[in-house]
N, C-alpha and C positions, 0 to 999 in steps of 0.2 A: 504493500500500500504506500509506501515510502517511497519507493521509486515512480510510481504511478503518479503519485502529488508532486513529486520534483517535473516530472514531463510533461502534466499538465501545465506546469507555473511555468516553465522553462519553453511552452510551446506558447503562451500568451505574451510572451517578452517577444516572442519573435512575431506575434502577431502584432503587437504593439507596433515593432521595429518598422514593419512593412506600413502599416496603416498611418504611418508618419510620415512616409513619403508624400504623402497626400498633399498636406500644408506645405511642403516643402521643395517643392515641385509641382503647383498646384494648375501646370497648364494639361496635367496625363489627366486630373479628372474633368479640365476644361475640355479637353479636347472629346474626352470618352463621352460625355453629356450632348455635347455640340456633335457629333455623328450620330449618338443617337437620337434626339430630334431630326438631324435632318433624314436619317429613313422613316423614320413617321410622316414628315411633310410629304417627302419625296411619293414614298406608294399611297398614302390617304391623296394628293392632289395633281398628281403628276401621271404614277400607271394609273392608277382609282377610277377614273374617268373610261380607261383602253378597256378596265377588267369588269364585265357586269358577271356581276354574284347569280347563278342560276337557281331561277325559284325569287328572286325579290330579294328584299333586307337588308341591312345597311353593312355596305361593305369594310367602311370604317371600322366597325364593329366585330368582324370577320377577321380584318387585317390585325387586330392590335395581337391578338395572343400570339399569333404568330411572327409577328415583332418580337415580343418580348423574349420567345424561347429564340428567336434568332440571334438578339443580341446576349442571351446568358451563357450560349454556345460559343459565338465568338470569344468571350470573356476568356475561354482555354488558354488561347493565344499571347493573349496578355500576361498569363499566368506563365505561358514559355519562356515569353522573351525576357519575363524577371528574371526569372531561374537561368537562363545562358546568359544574362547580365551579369547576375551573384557568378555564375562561375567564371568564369572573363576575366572579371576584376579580383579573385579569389577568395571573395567574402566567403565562400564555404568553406576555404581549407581554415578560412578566420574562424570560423564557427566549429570546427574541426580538434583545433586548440584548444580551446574554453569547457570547461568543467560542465559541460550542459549536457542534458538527453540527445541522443543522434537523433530521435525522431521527432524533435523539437523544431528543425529548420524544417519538415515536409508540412505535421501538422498546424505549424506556425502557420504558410503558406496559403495553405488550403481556407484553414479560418477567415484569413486576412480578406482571402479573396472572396467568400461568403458574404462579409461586414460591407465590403465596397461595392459587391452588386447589389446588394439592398438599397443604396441609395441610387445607383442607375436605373434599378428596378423603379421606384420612386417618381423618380426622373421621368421616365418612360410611363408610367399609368396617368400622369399629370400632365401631360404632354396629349396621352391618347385623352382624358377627359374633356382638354380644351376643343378637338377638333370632333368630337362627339361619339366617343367611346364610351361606354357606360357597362356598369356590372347589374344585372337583368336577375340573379336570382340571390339567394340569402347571404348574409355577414359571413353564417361558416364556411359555404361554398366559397365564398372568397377567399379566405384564412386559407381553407386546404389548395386551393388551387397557389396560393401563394407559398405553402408548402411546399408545394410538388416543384415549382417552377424553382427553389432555394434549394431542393433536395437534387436536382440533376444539375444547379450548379457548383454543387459540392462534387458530382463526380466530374464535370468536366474540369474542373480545377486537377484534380488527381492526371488526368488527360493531360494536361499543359505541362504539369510538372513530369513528367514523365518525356512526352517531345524535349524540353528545354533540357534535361539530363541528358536528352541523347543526341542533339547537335552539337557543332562546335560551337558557332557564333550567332547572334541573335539576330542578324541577318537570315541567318537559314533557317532559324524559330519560325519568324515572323512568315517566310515564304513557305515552309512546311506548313506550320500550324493553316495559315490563307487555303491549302492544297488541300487541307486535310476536310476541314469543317465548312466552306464554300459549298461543295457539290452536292454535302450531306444536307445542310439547309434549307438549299432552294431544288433541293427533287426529293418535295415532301407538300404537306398540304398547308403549307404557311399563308403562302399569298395565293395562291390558286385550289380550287376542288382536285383532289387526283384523278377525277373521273375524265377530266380537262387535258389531261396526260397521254400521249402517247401509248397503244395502249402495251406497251412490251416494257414501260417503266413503272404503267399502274402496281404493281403488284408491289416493285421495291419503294416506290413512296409509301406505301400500306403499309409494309413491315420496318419505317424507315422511325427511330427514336423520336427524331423531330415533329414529324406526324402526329405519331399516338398523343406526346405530351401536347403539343397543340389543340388537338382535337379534345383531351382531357379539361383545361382550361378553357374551352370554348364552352364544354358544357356546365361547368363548372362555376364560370363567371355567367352564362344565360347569356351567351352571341352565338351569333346564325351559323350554323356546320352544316350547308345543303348538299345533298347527294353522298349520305354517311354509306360505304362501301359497307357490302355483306360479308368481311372478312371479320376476323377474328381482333385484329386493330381496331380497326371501324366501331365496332360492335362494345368493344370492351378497353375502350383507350387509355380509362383511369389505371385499369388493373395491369396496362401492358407499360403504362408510363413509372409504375413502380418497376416491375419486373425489367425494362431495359434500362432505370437508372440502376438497381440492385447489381445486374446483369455489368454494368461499365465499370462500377468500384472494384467489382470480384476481378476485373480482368488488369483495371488500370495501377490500380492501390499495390498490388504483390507489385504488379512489374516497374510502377516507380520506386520500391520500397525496397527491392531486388537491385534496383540501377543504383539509387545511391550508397547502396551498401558495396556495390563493384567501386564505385569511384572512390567510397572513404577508404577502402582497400583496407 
C-alpha cells in the first residue's frame, strides 16, 4: 500500500508538471481551442449546407458528437508529440534519476491529458450551443455520455504515449500520429450517415470505434442518428463504445508500459 500511495502522489507531481505547461506556454491551449472552433464553424456553415441529413433534422445537431469524438481522438497526437519532446530533450532519462515511481511519468501523462480535454471538451459543447447544438434528453444521459466521451480519451492518451515512445523525433509523432487517426475519423459516421458510404466501406465504418462512440453520444445527448445500420454497432453503440474503449487500453497500456520499460532499460 506504501508503494501504491508513493505512485499515486509521485504520478500527480507529474501530472501537475505537464498541466503547467498550460500557463506557461499558453499559445498550445490557444491554438488547440482556436482549431477546435474552427471545425465546428467550418462543417456546421461551410460543408453543413453541401451535406443534407436524410430523413430531416438539424444537422448541426448530428454534427457536434461527432466533432467532439473527433477532436478527443486527435488529442492522441498531442499526447505523442509530448512524449518524443520529453524524450529529445531527455527529460525522461531526468525522470529516470529521481527517487520516483517508473510508472509515474506514463500515468502522470495520461491524467494530465484527461484534465486538458475536459476543458477543450468545454470549449467545444459551448461552441456547438452557440451555433444550435442542444442536448434533447436527461442530465444523466448527458453525464454518461460525457463519461464515455472522457473514458476513450483516456485510452487514446495510452495510444499517443505509446507512438511518441516509439519514434525518434516529434516531427515523425506529429506525421504518424496525422496517419494514424485521420482515416480512422473520417471513415466512420461523424459527419456523414454510413449508409452514404461506399458501399464496400459500409461495413468498416460500422465496426469502426469512432462510429459506435458517436453514434452512442448521439443517442445519449437526444441528436438525430438517421438510417441506424442493422448491424451489431448500429444497434448497440453504447455497449460497443465500452467494449472498443476496454478493447484499446488492453492492447495500448501493456504495449506502452512494455516500451518504456525497453527504453529505461
Amino acid at each position: 500500500m506504501s508503494r501504491l500511495r508513493n505512485a499515486v502522489a509521485d504520478g500527480i507531481v507529474i501530472s501537475w508538471r505537464n498541466l503547467k505547461r498550460v500557463p506557461r506556454i499558453p499559445e498550445l491551449a490557444i491554438f488547440a481551442i482556436l482549431q477546435s472552433i474552427m471545425f465546428v464553424l467550418l462543417f456546421a456553415f461551410v460543408f453543413g449546407g453541401a451535406i443534407p441529413l436524410p430523413g430531416g433534422g438539424s444537422y448541426r445537431e448530428f454534427l457536434m458528437p461527432g466533432i467532439f469524438v473527433q477532436t478527443l481522438a486527435f488529442a492522441a497526437i498531442t499526447t505523442a508529440v509530448s512524449i518524443a519532446d520529453d524524450m529529445t530533450k531527455g527529460l525522461i532519462d531526468r525522470f529516470r534519476s529521481l527517487p520516483m515511481a517508473r510508472s509515474a511519468v506514463l500515468s502522470g501523462r495520461t491524467f494530465a491529458d484527461i484534465l486538458y480535454n475536459i476543458g477543450i471538451l468545454a470549449v467545444l459543447m459551448v461552441t456547438g450551443l452557440a451555433i444550435g447544438w442542444r442536448v434533447n434528453d436527461g442530465v444523466l444521459d448527458f453525464f454518461a455520455g460525457v463519461v464515455l466521451l472522457l473514458f476513450f480519451t483516456y485510452a487514446m492518451a495510452w495510444i499517443g504515449v505509446f507512438l511518441g515512445l516509439s519514434v525518434p523525433t516529434v516531427e515523425v509523432a506529429q506525421q504518424v500520429g496525422f496517419l494514424v487517426i485521420f482515416p480512422v475519423t473520417f471513415l466512420s459516421n461523424a459527419f456523414v450517415p454510413t449508409e452514404t458510404l461506399p458501399a464496400v466501406l459500409q461495413p468498416i465504418a460500422e465496426w469502426n470505434p469512432v462510429s459506435s462512440l458517436t453514434g452512442a453520444t448521439r443517442e445519449l445527448f437526444g441528436n438525430p442518428n438517421p438510417f441506424i445500420s442493422d448491424s451489431f454497432p448500429g444497434l448497440h453503440p453504447i455497449l460497443m463504445s465500452v467494449v472498443w474503449t476496454v478493447t484499446l487500453l488492453a492492447i495500448f497500456m501493456p504495449l506502452a508500459i512494455r516500451k518504456y520499460r525497453a527504453i529505461d532499460g
